[in-house]
C-alpha positions as CSV (number, residue, x, y, z in Angstrom):
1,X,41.6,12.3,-18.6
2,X,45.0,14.0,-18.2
3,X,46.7,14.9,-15.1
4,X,46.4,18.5,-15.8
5,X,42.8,18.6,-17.0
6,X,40.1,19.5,-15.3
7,X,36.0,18.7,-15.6
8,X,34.3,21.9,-14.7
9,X,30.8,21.8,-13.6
10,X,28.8,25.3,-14.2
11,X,25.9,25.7,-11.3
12,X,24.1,29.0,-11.4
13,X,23.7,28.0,-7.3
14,X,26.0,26.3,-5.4
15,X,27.1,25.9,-1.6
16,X,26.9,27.8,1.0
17,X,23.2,28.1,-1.4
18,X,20.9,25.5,-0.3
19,X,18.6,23.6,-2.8
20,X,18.3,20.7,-5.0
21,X,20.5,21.7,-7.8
22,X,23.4,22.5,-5.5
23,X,23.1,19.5,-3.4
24,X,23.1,17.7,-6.7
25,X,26.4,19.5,-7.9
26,X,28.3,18.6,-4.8
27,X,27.5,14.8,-5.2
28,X,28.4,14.9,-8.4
29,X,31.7,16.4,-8.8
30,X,32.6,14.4,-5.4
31,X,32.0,11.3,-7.1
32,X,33.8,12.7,-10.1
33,X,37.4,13.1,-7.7
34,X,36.8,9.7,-6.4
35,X,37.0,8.2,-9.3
36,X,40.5,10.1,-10.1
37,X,39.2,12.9,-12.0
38,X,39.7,16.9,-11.1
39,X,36.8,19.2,-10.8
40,X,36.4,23.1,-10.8
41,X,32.8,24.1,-9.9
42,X,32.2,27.4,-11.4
43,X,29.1,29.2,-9.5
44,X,27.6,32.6,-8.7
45,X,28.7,34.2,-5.8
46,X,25.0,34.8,-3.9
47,X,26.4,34.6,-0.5
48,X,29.5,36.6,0.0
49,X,31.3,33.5,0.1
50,X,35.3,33.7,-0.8
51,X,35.6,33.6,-4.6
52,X,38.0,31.0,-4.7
53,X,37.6,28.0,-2.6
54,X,38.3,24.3,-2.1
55,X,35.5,22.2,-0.7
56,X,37.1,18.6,0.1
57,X,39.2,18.3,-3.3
58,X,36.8,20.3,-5.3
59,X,37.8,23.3,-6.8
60,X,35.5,26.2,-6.3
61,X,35.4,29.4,-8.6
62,X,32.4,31.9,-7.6
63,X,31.6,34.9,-9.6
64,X,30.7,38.3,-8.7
65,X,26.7,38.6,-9.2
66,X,23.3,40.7,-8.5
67,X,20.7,38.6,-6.9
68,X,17.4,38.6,-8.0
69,X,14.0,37.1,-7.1
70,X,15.6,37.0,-3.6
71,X,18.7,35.0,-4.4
72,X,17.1,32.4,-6.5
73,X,18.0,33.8,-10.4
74,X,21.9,35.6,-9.8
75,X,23.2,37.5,-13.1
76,X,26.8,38.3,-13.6
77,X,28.5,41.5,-12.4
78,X,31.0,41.9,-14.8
79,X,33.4,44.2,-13.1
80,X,37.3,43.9,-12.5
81,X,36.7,40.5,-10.3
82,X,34.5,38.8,-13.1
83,X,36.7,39.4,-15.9
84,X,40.1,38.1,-13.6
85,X,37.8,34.9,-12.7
86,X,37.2,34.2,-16.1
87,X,40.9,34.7,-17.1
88,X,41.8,32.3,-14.6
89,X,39.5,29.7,-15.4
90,X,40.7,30.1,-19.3
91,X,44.1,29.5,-18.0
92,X,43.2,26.1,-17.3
93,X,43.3,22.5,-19.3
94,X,39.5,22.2,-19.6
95,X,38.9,18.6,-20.9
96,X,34.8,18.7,-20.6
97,X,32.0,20.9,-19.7
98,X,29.1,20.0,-17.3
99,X,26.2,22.6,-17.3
100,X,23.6,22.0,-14.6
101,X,20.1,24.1,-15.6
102,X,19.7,26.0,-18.9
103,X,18.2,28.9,-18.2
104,X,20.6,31.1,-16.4
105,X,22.8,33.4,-18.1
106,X,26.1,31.6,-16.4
107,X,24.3,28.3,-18.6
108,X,25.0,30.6,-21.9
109,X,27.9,31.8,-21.0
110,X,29.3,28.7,-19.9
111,X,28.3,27.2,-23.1
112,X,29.8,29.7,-25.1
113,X,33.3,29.2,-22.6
114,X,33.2,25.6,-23.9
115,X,32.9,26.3,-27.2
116,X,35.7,28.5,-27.8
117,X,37.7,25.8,-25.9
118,X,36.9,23.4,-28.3
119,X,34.8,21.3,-26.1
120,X,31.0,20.2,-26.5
121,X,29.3,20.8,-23.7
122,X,26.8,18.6,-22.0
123,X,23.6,20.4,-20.6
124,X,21.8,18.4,-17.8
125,X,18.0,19.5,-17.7
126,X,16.6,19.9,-14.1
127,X,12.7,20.7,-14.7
128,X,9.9,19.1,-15.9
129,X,8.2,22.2,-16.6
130,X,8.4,25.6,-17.0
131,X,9.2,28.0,-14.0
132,X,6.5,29.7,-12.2
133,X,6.1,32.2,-9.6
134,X,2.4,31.5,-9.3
135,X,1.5,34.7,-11.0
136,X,-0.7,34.1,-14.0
137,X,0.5,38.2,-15.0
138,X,4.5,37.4,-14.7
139,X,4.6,33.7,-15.7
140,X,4.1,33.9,-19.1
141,X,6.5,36.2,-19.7
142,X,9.1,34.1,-17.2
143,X,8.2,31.3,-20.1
144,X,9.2,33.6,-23.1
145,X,12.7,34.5,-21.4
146,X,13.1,30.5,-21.1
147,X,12.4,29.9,-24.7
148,X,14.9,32.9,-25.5
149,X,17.2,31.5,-23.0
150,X,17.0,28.1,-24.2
151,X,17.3,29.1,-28.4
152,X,20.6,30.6,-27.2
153,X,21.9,27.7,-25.8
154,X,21.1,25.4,-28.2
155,X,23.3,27.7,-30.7
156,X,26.6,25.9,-28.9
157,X,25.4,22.4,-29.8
158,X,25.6,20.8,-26.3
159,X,24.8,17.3,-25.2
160,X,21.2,17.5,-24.0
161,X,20.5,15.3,-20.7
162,X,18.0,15.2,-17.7
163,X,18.4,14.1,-14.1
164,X,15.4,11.7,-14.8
165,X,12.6,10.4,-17.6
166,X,10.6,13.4,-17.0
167,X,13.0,16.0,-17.3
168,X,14.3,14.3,-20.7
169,X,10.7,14.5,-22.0
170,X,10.5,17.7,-20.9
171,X,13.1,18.9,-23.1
172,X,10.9,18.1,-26.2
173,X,9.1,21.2,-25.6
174,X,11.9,23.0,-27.5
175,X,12.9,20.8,-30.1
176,X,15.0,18.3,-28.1
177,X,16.0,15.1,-27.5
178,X,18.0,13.7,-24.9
179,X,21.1,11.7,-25.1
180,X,20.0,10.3,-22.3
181,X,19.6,10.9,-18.2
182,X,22.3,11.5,-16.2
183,X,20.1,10.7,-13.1
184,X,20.1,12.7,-9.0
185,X,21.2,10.7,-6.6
186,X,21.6,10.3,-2.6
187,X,24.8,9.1,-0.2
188,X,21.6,6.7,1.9
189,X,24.4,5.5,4.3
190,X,25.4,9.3,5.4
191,X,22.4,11.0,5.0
192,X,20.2,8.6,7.9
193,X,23.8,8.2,9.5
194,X,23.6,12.1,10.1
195,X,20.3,12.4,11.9
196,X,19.4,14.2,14.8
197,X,18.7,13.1,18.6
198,X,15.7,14.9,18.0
199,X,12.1,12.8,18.6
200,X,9.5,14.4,16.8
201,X,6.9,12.3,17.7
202,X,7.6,13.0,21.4
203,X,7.9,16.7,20.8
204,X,4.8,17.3,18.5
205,X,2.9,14.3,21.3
206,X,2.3,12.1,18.3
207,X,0.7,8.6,19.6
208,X,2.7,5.5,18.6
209,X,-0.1,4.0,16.4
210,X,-0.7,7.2,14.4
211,X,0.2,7.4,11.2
212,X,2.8,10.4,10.4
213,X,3.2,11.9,6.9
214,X,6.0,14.1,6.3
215,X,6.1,16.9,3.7
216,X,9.7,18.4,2.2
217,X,10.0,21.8,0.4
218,X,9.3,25.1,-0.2
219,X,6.0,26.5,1.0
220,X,5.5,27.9,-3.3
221,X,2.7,27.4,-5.0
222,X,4.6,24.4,-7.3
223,X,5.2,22.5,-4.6
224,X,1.2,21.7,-3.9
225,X,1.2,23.0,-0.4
226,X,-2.2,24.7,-0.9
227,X,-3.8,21.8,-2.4
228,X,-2.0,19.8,0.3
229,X,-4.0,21.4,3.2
230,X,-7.4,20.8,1.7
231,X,-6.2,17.3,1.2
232,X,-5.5,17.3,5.3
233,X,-9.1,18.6,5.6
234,X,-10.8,16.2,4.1
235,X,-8.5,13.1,5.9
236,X,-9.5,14.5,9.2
237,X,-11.6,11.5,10.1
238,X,-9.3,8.9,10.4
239,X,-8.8,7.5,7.0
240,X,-9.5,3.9,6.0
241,X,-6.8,1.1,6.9
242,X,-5.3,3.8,9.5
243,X,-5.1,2.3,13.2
244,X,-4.8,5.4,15.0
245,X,-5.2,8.9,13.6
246,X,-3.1,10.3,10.2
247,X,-1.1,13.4,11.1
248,X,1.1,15.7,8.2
249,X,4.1,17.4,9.0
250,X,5.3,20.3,6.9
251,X,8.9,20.3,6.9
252,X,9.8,24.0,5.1
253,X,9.3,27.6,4.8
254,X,8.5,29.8,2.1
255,X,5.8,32.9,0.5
256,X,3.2,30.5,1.9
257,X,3.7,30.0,5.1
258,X,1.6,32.4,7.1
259,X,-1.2,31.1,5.0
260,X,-0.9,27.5,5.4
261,X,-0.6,28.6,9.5
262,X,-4.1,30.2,9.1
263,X,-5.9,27.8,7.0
264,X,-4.2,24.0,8.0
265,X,-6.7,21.2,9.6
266,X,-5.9,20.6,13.3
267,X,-4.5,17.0,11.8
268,X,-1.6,19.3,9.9
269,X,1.7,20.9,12.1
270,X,3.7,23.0,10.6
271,X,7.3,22.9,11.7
272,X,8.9,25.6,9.7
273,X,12.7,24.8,8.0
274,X,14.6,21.8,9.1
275,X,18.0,21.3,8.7
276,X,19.1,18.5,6.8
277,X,19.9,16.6,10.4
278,X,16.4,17.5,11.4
279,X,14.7,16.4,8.4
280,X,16.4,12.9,8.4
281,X,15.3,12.2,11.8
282,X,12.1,13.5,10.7
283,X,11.8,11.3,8.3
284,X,13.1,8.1,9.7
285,X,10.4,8.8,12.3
286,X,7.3,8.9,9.1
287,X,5.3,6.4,7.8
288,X,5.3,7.9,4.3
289,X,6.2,11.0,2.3
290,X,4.2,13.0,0.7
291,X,5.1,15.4,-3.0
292,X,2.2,16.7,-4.6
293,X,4.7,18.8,-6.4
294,X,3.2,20.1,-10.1
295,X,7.0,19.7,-11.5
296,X,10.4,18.4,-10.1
297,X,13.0,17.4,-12.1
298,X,14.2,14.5,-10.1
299,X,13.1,15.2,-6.1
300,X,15.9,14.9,-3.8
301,X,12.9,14.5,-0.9
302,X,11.7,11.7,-2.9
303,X,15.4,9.8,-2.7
304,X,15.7,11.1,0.9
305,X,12.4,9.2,1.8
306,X,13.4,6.5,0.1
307,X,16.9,6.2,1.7
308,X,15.2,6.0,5.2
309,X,12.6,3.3,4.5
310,X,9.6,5.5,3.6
311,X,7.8,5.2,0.7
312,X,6.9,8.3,-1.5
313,X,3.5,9.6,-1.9
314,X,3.7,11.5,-5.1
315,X,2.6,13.2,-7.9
316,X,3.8,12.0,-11.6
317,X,7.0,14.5,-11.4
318,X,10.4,13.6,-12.3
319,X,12.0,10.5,-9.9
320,X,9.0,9.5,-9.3
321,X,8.3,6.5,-11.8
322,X,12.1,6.0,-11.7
323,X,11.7,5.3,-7.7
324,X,8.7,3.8,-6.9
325,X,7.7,1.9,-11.1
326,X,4.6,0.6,-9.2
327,X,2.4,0.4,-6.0
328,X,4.9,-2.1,-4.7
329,X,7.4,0.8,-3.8
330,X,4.9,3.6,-3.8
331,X,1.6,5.7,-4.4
332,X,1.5,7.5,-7.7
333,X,-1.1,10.5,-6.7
334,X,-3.5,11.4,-10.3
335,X,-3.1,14.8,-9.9
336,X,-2.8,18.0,-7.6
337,X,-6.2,18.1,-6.9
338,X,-6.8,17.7,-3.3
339,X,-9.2,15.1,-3.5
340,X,-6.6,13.2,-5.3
341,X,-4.1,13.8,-3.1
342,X,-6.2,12.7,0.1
343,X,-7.3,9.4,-2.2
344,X,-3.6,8.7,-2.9
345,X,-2.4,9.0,1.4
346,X,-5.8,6.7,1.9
347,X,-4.2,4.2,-1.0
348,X,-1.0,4.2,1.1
349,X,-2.5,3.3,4.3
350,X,-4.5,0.6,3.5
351,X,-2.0,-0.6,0.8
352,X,-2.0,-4.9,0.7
353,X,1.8,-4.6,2.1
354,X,1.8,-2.0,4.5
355,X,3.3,1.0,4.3
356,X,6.4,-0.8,5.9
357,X,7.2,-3.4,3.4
358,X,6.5,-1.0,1.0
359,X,9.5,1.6,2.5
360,X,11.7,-1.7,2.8
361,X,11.4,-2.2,-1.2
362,X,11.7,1.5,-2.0
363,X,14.7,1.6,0.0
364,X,16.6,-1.5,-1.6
365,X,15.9,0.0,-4.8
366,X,17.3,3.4,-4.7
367,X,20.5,2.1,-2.5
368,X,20.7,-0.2,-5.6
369,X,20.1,2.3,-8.2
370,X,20.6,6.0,-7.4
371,X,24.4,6.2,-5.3
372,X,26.5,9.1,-6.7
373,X,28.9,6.3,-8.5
374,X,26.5,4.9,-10.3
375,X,25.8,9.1,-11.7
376,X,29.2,9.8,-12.0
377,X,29.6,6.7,-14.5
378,X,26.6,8.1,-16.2
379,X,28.3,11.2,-16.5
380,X,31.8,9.9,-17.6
381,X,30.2,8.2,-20.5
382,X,28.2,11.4,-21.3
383,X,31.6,13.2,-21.2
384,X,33.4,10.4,-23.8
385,X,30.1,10.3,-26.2
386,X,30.4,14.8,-26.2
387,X,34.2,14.5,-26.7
388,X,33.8,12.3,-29.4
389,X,31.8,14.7,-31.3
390,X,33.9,17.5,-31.5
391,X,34.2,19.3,-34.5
């Protein structure tokens, strides 16, 4: 790549936005510059963050927005600031185009950018399903505007990728097929390096021979929290192969918080929103982690588990088969139903290795699979397979 030429990442959400997707465009276009290459990230400015910025040696370029659905879906303002944004970022050598989620209208618009620069752009799929609020009136109509959404993109003829198995067989649905993953990943050595002093086991008087499971993520429907809690109800009794009694943490906030506060098992604590120092001593202090989750792309909880020696407790999403390929590295849960779940944290606890060899192997496996390097050479060969297609 030339001196003068940038890779620009398009993220919908971005820092100082917290979530998967932005975590997983910062590791990214880090590994990117440290492997010589420069990087604008072009966002949506949700957080009245400056619109030009510099975060290590990425560029940052954040565009005027409304936010809806509470922050989570931003659409362009297109006033004065917008169009001098844009004008900028067409003043630049653009060599490739990296567009993370495809159903935002920064995704279409960022596909169309590439286009008229002559470049193919490469769109990295993020979901294993479609999106749901949980509302049986709204949702189908949320699934129309991604169909409409996605029949626009695919107009630009962009390189079609997932962040993991699932989310490239995902993209079937519409009428595609992946070139390929280019697959989430975690810094292990910094995120267990960052923890906090805290001791939740002290805090929350958790006996040493009890076994703690840890829960990740947005109280939402998706996510299984509901279908979580029965699971907690019926493991109560101390569950088979379980020295001392099984207690589940809830590590997030969300719509369904004051329920799960009302309905939870006395064997369940809720502990609101960590921060990501919190949650990694929270997690180095688990025996397991549970996802019940009824889609993820590729879970960053599940590589965050994994990272400190935990093995992951999880539903078939996206990551999943990729981290743990058997009960050797983890419990694959059958489905969402609580019985399931409860079956699948009873599986772990009296698993033939022990929950501790089998965090040891999980481990080992994503510090030797899933580093940001080994991503950002996944995306520098989806970049030279797209530029060689250009018209």
């Amino acid at each position: 790549m030339g001196d003068n030429s940038y890779i620009c990442i398009f993220s919908a959400l971005f820092e100082p936005h917290v979530g998967g997707v932005e975590a997983y465009t910062k590791g990214l276009a880090t590994a990117l510059t440290k492997k010589g290459n420069k990087v604008i990230v072009v966002t949506m400015n949700t957080e009245s963050a400056p619109s030009e910025d510099a975060i290590d040696s990425i560029k940052v370029l954040r565009l005027p927005c409304y936010n809806l659905l509470k922050g989570r879906y931003p659409i362009p303002k297109k006033n004065a600031d917008y169009r001098k944004a844009w004008k900028m970022l067409k003043s630049l050598n653009i060599e490739s185009v990296i567009i993370n989620t495809r159903f935002y209208p920064l995704s279409i618009e960022a596909a169309r950018f590439a286009s008229n620069a002559g470049v193919r752009p490469i769109v990295i799929e993020h979901g294993s399903a479609y999106l749901t609020l949980g509302n049986h009136v709204v949702d189908p109509f949320i699934h129309r505007v991604e169909i409409i959404l996605i029949n626009q993109i695919k107009k630009y003829n962009p390189c079609f990728y997932g962040v993991s198995k699932k989310a490239s067989e995902w993209l079937s649905q519409f009428g595609i097929t992946a070139e390929g993953e280019i697959h989430n990943a975690i810094d292990y050595v910094q995120f267990c390096s960052e923890s906090s002093n805290r001791n939740f086991r002290e805090e929350l008087g958790i006996r040493s021979d009890s076994v703690l499971i840890s829960f990740a993520g947005r109280l939402v429907p998706e996510k299984g929290i509901v279908e979580l809690i029965e699971a907690a109800r019926v493991l109560e009794k101390t569950p088979e192969g379980c020295e001392g009694k099984l207690i589940i943490a809830i590590a997030g906030d969300g719509p369904l918080f004051l329920k799960a506060d009302k309905t939870k098992p006395d064997n369940m604590i809720l502990l609101g929103g960590l921060s990501r120092k919190d949650l990694a001593a929270l997690m180095l202090q688990s025996d397991a982690c549970c996802l019940p989750s009824r889609s993820e792309g590729f879970s960053t909880v599940l590589l965050e588990a994994a990272a400190c020696g935990i093995p992951p407790i999880a539903t078939d999403v996206g990551g999943m088969r990729e981290i743990a390929p058997n009960n050797q590295f983890g419990i694959l849960i059958s489905s969402m139903r609580p019985l399931d779940i409860a079956n699948g944290i009873q599986a772990a606890c009296r698993s033939e290795i022990g929950l501790k060899q089998m965090g040891k192997n999980v481990k080992r496996r994503v510090e030797n699979n899933f580093s940001w390097s080994e991503t950002a050479k996944e995306a520098m060969s989806a970049m030279e397979h797209a530029n060689k297609g250009r018209e």
